[in-house]
C-alpha positions in Angstrom: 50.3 -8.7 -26.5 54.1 -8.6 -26.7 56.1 -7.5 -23.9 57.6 -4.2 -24.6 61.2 -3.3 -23.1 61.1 0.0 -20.8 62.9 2.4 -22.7 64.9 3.6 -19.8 67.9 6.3 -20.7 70.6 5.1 -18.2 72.4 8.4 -18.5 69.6 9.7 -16.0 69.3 9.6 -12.2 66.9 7.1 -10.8 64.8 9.4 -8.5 62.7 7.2 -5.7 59.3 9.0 -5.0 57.2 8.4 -1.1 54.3 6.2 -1.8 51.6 5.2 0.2 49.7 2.1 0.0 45.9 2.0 0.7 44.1 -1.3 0.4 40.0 -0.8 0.6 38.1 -3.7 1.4 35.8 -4.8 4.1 37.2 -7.9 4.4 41.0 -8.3 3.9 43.8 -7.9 7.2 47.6 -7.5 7.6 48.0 -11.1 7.2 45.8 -11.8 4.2 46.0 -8.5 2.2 47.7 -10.4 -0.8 47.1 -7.8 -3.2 48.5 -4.7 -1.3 51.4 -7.4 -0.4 52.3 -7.7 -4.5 52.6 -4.2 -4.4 54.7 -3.0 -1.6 57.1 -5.8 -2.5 57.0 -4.2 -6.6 57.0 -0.2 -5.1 60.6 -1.4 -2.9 62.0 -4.1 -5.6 61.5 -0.7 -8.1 63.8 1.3 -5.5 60.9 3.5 -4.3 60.2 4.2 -0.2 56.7 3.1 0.6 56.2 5.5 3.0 52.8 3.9 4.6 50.3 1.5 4.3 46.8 1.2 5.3 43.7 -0.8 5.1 40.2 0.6 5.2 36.9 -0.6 4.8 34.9 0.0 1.4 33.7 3.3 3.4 34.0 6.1 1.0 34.3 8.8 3.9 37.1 7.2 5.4 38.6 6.9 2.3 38.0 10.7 1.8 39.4 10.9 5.3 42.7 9.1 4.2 43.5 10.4 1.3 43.0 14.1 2.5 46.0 13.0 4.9 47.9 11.8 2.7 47.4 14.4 -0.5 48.4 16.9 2.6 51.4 15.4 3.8 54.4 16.8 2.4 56.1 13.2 2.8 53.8 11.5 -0.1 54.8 12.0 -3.3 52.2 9.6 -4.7 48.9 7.0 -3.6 47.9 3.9 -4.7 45.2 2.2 -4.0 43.8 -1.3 -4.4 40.7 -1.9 -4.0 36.4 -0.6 -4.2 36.8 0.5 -7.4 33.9 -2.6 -9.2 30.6 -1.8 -9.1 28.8 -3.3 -6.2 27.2 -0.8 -3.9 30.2 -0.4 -1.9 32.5 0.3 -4.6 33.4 3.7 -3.6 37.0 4.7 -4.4 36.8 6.3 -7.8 34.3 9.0 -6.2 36.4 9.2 -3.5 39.3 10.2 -6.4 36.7 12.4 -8.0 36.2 14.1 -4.9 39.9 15.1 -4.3 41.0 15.5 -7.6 42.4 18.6 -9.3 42.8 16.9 -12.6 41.7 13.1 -13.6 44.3 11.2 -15.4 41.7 9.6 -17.8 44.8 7.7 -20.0 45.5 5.9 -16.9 42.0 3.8 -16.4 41.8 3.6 -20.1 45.3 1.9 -20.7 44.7 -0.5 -17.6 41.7 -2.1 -18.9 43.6 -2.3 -22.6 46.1 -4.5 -20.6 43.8 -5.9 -18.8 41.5 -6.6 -21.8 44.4 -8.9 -22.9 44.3 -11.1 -19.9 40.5 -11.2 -18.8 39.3 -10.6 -21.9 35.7 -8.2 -21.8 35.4 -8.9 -18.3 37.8 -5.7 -17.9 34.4 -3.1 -18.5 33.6 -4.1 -14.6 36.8 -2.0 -14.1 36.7 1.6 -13.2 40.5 1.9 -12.2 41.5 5.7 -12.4 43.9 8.2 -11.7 44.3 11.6 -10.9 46.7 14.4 -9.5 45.5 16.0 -6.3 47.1 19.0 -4.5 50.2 18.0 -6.7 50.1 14.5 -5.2 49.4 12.1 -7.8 46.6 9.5 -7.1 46.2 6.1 -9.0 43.2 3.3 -8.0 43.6 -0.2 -9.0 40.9 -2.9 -8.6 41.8 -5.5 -5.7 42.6 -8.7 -7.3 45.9 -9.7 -7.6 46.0 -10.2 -11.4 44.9 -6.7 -11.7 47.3 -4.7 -9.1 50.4 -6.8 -11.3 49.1 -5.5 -14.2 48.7 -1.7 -13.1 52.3 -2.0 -11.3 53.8 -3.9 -14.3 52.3 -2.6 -17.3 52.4 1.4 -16.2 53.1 2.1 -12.7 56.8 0.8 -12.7 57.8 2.7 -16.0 55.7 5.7 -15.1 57.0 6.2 -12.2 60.7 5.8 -12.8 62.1 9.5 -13.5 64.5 7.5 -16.2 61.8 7.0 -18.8 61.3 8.1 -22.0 60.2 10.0 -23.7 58.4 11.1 -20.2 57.3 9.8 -16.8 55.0 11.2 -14.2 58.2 11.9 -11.8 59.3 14.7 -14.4 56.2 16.6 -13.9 56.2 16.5 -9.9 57.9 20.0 -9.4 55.1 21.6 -11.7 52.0 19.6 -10.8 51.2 22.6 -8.2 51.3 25.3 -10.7 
């Protein structure tokens, strides 16, 4: 699949959102959590404020536990997590998402394992990234691998979150999503 150019209308304002980072795993730390790594570097390189970062275990009621703190705090725009979302037993964050959810972002798992599809080929049906909007904080959950958190942050994170793109962006909609 060929690249495709952002098609970012320069006579906008950039507008940098808050986003926290929440790496699930029982198994990665601070010094080894490669994947969250990739994206905190991609969320600041974008001009966005990563405004924390955690790692929990693959524990789906601490997961509940911080994304309720998060979706409440006025300082979060947006989530992303990396992490529990395959299908082992302790897989848990997509029912975490459907637990908090106000309104799933179904496009958003679909088009990651189309770009994923591309890459790993149909190993991508393991995947069950998703999305959703949640007390008007958005929510997105990428698997943990490092492959996959580039090509969620590369292929639809980095445009969809830049208020500059067209013909429309998720940062547009952030004044309504509490309607």
């Amino acid at each position: 699949m060929a690249e495709r150019a952002l098609p970012i209308d320069e006579s906008r304002d950039f507008k940098p959102i808050r986003i926290a980072l929440l790496t699930v795993s029982d198994t990665r730390t601070a010094d080894n959590d490669t994947s969250g790594d990739i994206l905190a570097e991609r969320i600041e390189a974008a001009g966005h404020i990563l405004a924390d970062r955690h790692i929990v275990p693959d524990d789906l009621d601490i997961i509940l536990a911080q994304f309720h703190l998060w979706i409440d705090d006025l300082g979060i725009d947006c989530v992303i997590s990396t992490g529990g979302t395959g299908l082992t037993g302790r897989d848990t964050t997509p029912e975490a998402i459907e637990r908090v959810q106000d309104k799933a972002i179904p496009g958003f798992g679909e088009l990651f394992r189309m770009l994923s599809y591309e890459k790993i080929g149909t190993s991508t049906v393991q995947s069950r990234a998703c999305a959703c909007v949640a007390r008007g904080t958005y929510l997105f959950a990428l698997p943990g691998s490092n492959g996959a958190v580039k090509d969620g942050w590369d292929g639809i994170l980095e445009s969809q979150l830049d208020s500059r793109h067209r013909p429309c962006n998720f940062v547009e909609l952030m004044p309504r999503l509490s309607e």
